[in-house]
C-alpha positions as CSV (number, residue, x, y, z in Angstrom):
1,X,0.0,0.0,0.0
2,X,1.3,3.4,-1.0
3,X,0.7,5.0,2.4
4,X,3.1,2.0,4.3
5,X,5.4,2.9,1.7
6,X,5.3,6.7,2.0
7,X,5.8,6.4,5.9
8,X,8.5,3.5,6.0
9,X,10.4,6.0,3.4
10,X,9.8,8.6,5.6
11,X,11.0,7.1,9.2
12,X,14.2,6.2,6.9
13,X,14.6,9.7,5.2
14,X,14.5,8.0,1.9
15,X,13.8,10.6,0.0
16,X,13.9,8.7,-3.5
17,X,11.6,6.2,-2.3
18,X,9.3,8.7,-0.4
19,X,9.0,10.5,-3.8
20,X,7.6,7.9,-5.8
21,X,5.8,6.9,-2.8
22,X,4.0,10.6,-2.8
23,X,2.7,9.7,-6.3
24,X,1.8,7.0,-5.9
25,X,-0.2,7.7,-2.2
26,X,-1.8,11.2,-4.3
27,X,-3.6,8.7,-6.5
28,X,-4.8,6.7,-4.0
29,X,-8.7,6.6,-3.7
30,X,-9.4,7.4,0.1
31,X,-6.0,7.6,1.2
32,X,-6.2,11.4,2.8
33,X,-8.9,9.4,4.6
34,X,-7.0,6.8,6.2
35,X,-4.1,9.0,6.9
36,X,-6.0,11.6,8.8
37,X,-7.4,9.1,11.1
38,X,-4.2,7.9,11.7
39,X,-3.3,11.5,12.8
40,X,-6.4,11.4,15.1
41,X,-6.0,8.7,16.4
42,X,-2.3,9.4,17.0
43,X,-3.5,12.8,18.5
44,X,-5.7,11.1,20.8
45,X,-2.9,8.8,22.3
46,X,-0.6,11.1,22.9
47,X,-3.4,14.1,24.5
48,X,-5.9,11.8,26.3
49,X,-7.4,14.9,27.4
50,X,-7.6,17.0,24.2
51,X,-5.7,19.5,22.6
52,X,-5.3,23.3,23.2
53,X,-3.8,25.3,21.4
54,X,-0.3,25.5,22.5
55,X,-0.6,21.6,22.0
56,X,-0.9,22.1,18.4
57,X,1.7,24.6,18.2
58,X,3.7,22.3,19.7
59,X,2.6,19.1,17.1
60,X,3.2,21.4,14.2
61,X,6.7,22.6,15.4
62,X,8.0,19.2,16.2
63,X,6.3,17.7,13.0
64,X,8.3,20.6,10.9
65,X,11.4,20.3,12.9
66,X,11.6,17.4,12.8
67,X,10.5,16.6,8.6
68,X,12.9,19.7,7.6
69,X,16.0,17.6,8.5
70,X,15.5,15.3,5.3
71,X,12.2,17.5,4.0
72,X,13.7,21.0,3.9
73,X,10.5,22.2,2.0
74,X,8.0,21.0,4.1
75,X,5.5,23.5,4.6
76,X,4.1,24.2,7.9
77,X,0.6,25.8,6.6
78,X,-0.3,22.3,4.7
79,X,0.8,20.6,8.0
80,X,-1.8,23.0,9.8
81,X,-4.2,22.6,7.5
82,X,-3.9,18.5,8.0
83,X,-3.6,18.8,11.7
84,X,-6.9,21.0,11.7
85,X,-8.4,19.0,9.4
86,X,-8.0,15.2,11.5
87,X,-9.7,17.9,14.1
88,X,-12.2,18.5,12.2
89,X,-11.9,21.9,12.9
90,X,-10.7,22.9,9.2
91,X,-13.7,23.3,6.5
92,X,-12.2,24.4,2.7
93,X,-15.3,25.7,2.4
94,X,-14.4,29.1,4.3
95,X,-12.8,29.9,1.4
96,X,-9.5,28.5,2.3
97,X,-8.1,26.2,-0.6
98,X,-7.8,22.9,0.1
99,X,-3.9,21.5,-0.6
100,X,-3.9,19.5,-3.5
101,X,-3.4,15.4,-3.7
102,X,0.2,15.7,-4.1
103,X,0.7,18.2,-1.5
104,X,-1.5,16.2,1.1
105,X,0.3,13.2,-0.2
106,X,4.0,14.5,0.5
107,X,2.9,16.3,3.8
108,X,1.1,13.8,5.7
109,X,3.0,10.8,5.8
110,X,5.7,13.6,7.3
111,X,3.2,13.9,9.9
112,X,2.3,10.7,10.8
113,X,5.6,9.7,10.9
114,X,6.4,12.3,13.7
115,X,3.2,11.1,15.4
116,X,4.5,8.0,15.6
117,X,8.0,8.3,16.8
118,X,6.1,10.8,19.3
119,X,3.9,8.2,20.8
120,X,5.5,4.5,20.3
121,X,2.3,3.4,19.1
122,X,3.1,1.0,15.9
123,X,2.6,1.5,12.2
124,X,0.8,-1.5,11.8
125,X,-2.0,-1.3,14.9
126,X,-2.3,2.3,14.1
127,X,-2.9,1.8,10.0
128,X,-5.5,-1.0,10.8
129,X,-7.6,1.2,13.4
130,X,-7.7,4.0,10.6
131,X,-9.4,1.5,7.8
132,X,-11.5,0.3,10.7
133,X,-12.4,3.7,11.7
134,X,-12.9,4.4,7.9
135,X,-15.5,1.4,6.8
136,X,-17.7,2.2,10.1
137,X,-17.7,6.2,9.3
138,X,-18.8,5.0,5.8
139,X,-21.0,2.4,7.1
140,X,-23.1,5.0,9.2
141,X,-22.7,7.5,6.3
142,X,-25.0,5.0,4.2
């Protein structure tokens, strides 16, 4: 799967395997899906009590300290964006553009990585409680 890829490229700062990784993750149907839960669930693990917002601030500057020793043109407004966004606190529909596949795609495996490494919590475990969380969401949604 292009998202396993994109990470395991990214915890190794293997940048030429991250890249095609990227493109290959940008065309994947519902991956921006999966990895956003993975950030919410990684969010929830590691602030049991919720966020504020010198939590995020803190998430986002670790995230981009972290990614711009390998990354150096990670950019910390798309890394916002998908931190807000796994919140579900960001709506592109206040007129705020939405990143494009490519640029979600190359951003947040960056911050999943750092969620990881952050918490301890494994790829694996973590990847299959996204898809889980996923199918239920759509189940309910139909």
């Amino acid at each position: 799967m292009a998202a396993t890829e994109a990470v395991e490229a990214a915890q190794a700062h293997d940048g030429a395997t991250y890249d095609r990784a990227v493109l290959r993750l940008a065309g994947a149907d519902r991956a921006g899906l999966v990895l956003g839960g993975m950030v919410r669930l990684l969010l929830e693990q590691a602030h049991p009590d919720g966020l504020d917002g010198s939590d995020i601030r803190r998430v986002l500057e670790h995230c981009i300290r972290s990614a711009e020793t390998w990354q150096p043109d990670v950019d910390p407004h798309v890394v916002l964006v998908l931190l807000a966004g796994a919140l579900g606190i960001y709506d592109p529909a206040d007129g705020d553009a939405s990143p494009d596949p490519v640029t979600v795609a190359r951003h947040a495996p960056l911050l999943v990585t750092d969620l990881l490494e952050v918490t301890g919590i494994p790829f694996a475990g973590c990847l299959e409680a996204a898809f889980s969380e996923v199918a239920r969401t759509e189940r309910h949604d139909d």
